[in-house]
C-alpha positions in Angstrom: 0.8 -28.0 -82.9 1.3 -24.8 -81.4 3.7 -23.7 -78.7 5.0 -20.7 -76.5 8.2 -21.4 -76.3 11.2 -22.5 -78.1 11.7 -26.6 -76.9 12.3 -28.1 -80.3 11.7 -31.3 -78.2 8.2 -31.4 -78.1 6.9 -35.1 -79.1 3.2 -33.7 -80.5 2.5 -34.3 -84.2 2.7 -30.6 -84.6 4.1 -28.0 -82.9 5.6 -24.2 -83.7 7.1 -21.8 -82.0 5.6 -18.1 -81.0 8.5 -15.3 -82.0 7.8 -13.2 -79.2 5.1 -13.2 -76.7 3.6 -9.6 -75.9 1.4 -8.3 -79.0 -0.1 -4.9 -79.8 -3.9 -5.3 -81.2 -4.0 -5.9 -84.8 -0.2 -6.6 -84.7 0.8 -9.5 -87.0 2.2 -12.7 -85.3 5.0 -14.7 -86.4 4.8 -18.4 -85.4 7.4 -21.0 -87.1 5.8 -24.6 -87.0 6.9 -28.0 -87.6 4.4 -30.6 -89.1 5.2 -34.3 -88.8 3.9 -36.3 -91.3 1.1 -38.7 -91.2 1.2 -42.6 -91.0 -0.1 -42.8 -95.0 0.5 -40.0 -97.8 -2.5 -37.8 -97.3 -3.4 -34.2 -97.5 -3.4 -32.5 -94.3 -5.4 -29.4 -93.0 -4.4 -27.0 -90.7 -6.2 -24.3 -89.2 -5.8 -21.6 -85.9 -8.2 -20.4 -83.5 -7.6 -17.1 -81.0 -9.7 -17.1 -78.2 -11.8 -20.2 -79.4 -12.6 -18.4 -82.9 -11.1 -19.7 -86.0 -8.5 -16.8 -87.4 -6.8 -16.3 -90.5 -3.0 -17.8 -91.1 -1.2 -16.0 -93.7 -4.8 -14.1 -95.3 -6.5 -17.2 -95.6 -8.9 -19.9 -94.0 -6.4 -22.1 -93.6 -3.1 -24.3 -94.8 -3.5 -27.5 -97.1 -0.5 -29.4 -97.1 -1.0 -31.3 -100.7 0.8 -34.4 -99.3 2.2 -35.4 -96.1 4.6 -38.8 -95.8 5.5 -40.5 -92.8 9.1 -39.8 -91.3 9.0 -36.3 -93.2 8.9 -33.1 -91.0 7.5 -29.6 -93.0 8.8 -26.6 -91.5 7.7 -23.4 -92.2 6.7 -19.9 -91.0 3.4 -18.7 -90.7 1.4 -15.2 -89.7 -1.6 -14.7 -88.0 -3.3 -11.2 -86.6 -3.2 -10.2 -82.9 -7.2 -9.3 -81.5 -8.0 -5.5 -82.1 -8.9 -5.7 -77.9 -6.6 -6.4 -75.2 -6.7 -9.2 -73.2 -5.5 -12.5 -73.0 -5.9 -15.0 -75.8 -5.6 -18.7 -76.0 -4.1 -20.0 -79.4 -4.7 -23.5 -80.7 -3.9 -24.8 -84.2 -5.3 -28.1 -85.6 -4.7 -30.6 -88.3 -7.3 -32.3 -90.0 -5.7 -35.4 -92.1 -7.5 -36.3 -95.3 -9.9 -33.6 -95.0 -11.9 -33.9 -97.8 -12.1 -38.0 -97.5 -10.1 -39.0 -100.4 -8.8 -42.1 -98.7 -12.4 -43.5 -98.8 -12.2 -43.6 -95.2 -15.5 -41.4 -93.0 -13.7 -38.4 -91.9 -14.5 -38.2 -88.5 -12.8 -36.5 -85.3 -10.3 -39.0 -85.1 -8.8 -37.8 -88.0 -8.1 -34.4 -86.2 -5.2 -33.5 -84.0 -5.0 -30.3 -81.9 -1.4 -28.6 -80.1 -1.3 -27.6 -77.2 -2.3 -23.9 -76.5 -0.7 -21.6 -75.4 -1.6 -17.7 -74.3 -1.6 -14.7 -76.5 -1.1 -11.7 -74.5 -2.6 -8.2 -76.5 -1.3 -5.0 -74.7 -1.6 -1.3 -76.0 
């Protein structure tokens, strides 16, 4: 889902771009990210963690996607907060399809995807 770099030809489900790589604490981060939709129209979840704790993307909780559709590709921008301490941060974002088990279906992990991570450097 999430990326360092800018290879548009990353083959995960989702992926998105960091703008730049060096942060200042409690700077905000711009991320672009490409969504690729699901195999059935479904709502689809997606949430970040820094350094293995959940964080906000754009002031809330997290994204719900009302309705994803196979072959279609969202696009977007999204912002996130750099850690008030310096250091090194891993940043992960995940997608949960039909979070809230509309389809009938049990919503289990297999219904999650995760990116890949990539680091978060904070520097005064």
């Amino acid at each position: 889902m999430l990326a360092g770099d800018f290879d548009r030809s990353v083959d995960h489900k989702i992926t998105a771009l960091l703008w730049n790589d060096l942060q200042v604490p409690g700077e905000r981060v711009r991320v672009c990210y490409h969504l690729s939709g699901s195999q059935k129209p479904q709502k689809t979840l997606v949430f970040l963690t820094i350094g293995q704790r959940q964080a906000a993307v754009n002031d809330k909780a997290f994204l719900l996607f009302e309705k994803t559709m196979p072959n279609q590709v969202l696009c977007g921008e999204l912002e996130m907060t750099a850690p008030d301490e310096p250091g090194e941060y891993d940043v992960s974002a995940w997608a949960v399809y039909d979070p809230y088990g509309e389809s009938g279906e049990q919503t289990a992990a297999g219904n999650m995807e995760g990116s890949p991570r990539f680091k978060l450097c904070v520097e005064k």
